[in-house]
Backbone as JSON, one array per atom type, in Angstrom:
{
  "sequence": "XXXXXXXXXXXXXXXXXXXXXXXXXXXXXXXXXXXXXXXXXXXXXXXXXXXXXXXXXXXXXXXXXXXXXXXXXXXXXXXXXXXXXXXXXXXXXXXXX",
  "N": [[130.67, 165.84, 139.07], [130.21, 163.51, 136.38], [129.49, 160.55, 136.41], [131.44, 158.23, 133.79], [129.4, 157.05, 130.77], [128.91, 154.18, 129.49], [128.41, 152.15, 126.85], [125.96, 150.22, 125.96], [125.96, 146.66, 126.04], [125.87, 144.63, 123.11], [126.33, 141.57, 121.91], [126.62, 138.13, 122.47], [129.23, 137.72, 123.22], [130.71, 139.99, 124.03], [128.64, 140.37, 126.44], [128.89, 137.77, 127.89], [131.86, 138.54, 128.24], [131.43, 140.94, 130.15], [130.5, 139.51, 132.03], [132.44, 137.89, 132.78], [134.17, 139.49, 134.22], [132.71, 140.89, 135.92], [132.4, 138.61, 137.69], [134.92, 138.0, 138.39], [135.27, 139.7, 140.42], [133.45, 139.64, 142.24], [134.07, 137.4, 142.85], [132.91, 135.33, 142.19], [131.73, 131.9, 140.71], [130.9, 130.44, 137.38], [129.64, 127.65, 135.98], [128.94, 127.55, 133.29], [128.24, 130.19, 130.88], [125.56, 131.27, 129.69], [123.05, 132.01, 126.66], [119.92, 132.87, 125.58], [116.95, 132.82, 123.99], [114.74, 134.24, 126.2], [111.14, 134.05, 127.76], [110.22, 134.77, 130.49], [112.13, 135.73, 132.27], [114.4, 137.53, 132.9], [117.31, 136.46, 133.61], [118.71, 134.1, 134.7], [119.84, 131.47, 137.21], [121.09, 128.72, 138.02], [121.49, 125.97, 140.43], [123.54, 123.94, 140.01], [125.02, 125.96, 138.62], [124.94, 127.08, 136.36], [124.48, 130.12, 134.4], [122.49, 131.56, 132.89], [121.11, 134.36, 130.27], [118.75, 136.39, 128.89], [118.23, 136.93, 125.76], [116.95, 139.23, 124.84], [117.67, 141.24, 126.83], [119.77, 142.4, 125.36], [118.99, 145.06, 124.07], [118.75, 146.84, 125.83], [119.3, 149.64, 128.75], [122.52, 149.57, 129.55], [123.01, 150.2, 132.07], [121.01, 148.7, 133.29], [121.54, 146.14, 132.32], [124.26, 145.22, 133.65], [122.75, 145.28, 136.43], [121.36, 143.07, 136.16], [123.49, 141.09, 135.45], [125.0, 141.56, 137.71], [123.23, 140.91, 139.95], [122.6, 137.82, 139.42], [124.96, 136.35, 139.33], [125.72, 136.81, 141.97], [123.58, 135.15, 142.87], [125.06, 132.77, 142.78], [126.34, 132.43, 145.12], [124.77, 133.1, 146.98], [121.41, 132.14, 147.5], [118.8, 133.07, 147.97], [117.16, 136.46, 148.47], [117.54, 137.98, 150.37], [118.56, 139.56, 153.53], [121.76, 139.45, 153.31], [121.82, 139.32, 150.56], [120.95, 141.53, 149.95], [122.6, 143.78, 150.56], [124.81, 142.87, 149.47], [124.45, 143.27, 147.03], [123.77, 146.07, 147.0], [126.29, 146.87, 147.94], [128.22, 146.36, 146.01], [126.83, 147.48, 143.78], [126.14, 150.63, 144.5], [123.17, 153.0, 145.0], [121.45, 151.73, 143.02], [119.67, 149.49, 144.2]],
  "CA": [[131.31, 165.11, 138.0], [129.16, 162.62, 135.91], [130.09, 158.92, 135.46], [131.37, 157.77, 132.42], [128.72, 156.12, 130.56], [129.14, 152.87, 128.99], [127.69, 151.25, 125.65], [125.46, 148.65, 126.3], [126.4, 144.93, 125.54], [125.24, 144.0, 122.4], [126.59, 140.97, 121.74], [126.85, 137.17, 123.33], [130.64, 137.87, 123.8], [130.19, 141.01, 125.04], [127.94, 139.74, 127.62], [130.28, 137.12, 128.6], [133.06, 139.23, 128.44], [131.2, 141.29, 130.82], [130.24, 138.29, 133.33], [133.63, 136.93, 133.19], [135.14, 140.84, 134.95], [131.96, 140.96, 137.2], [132.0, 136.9, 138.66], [136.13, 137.96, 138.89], [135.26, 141.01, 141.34], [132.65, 139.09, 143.02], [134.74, 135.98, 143.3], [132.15, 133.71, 141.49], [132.53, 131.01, 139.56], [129.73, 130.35, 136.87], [130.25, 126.85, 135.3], [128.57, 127.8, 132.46], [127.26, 131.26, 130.83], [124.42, 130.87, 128.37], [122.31, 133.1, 126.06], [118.9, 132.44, 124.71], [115.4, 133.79, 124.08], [113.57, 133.52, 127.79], [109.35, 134.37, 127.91], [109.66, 135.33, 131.67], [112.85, 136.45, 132.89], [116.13, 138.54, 132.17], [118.44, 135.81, 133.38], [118.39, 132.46, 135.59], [120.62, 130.75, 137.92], [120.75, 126.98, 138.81], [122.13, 125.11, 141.5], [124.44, 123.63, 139.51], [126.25, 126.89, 138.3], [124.79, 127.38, 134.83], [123.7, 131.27, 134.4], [121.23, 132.4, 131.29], [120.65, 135.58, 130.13], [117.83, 136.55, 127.59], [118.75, 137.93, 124.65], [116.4, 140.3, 124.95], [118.91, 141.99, 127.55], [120.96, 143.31, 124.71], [118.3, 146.04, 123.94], [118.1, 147.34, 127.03], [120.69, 150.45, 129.27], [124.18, 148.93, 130.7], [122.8, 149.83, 133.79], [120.11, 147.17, 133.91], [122.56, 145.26, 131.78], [124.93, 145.25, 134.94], [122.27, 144.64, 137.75], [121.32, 141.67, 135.81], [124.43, 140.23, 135.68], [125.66, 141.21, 138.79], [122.13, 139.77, 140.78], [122.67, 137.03, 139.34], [126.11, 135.96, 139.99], [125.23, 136.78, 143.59], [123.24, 133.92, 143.16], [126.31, 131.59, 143.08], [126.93, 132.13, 146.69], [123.75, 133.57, 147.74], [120.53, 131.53, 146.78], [118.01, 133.68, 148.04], [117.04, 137.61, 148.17], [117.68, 138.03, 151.88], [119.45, 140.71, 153.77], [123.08, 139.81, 152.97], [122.06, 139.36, 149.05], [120.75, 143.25, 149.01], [123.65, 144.01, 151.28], [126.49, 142.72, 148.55], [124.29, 143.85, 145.67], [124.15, 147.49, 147.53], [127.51, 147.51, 147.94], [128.28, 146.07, 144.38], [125.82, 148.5, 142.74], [125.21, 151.91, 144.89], [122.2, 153.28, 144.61], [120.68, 151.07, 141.43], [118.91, 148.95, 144.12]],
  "C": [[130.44, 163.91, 137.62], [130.18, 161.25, 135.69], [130.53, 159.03, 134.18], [130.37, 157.03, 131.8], [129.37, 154.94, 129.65], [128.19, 152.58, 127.63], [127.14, 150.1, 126.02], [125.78, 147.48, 125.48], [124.94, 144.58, 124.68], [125.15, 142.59, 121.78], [126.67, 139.58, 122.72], [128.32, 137.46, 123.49], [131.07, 138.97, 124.61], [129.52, 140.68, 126.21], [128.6, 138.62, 128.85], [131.27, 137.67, 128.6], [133.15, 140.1, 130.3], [130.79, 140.42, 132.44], [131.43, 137.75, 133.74], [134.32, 138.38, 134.3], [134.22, 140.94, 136.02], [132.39, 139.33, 137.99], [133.65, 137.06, 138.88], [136.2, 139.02, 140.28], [134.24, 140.56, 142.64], [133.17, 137.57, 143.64], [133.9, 134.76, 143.08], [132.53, 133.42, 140.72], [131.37, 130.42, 138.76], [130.48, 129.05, 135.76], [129.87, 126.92, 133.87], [127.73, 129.26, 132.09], [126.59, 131.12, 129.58], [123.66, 131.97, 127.95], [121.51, 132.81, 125.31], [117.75, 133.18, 125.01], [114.5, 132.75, 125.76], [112.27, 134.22, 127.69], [109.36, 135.48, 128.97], [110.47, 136.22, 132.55], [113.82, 136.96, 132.05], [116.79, 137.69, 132.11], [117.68, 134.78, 134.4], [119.66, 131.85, 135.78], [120.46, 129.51, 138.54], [122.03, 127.04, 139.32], [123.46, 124.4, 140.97], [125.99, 124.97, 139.02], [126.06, 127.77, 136.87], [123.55, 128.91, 135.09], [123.52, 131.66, 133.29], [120.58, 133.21, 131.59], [119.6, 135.61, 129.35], [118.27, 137.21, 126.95], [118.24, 139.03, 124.45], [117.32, 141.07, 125.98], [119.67, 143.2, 126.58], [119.91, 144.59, 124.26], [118.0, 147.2, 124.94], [119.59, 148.27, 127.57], [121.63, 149.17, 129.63], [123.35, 149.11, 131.65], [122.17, 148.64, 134.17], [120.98, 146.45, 133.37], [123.56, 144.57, 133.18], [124.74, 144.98, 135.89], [121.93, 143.3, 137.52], [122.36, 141.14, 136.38], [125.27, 139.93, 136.93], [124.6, 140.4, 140.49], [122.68, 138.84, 140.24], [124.09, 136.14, 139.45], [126.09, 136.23, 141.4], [124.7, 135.75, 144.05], [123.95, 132.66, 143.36], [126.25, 131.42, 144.2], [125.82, 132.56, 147.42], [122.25, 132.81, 147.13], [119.12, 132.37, 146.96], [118.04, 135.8, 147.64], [117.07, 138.3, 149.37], [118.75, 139.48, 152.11], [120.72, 140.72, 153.52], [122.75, 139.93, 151.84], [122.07, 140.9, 148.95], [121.77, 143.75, 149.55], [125.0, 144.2, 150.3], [125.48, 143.55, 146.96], [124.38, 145.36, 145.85], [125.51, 148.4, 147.07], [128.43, 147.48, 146.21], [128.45, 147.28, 143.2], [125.76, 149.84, 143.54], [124.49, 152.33, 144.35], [121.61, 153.04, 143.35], [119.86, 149.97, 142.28], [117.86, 149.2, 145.2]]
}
């Protein structure tokens, strides 16, 4: 039986729509979600709480759409890339990491 696929998030509300149902399942709390043109990365997480995506994102599958967002809300509670981070993103994500 095949997954359902999904439509990728084209939109900044979409995107936050989608961060607000992942950071509720993950139990983060992102004090701010932002969306702008980035050079180097997909998204970015500070210490403070504030997580930015690149807009470039919206071109791209849901799936990566999804590991984005859900790495990076990992980062709330996890700051590094260590064995619990791939651990919850594992379990998160099966087999996408």
């Amino acid at each position: 039986m095949r997954a359902k696929r999904r439509k990728r998030l084209e939109t900044a509300d979409e995107l936050k729509a989608a961060v607000g149902n992942w950071a509720a399942k993950i139990k983060a709390r992102p004090k701010q979600i932002r969306v702008q043109r980035m050079t180097r990365k997909w998204a970015s997480c500070s210490r403070k709480g504030r997580v930015t995506f690149n807009s470039e994102l919206f071109g791209q599958p849901y799936r990566f759409q999804e590991f984005v967002i859900v790495h990076e809300l990992l980062h709330l509670k996890i700051p590094n890339h260590g064995k619990l981070f791939k651990s919850l993103l594992e379990a998160y994500l099966p087999q996408r990491y």
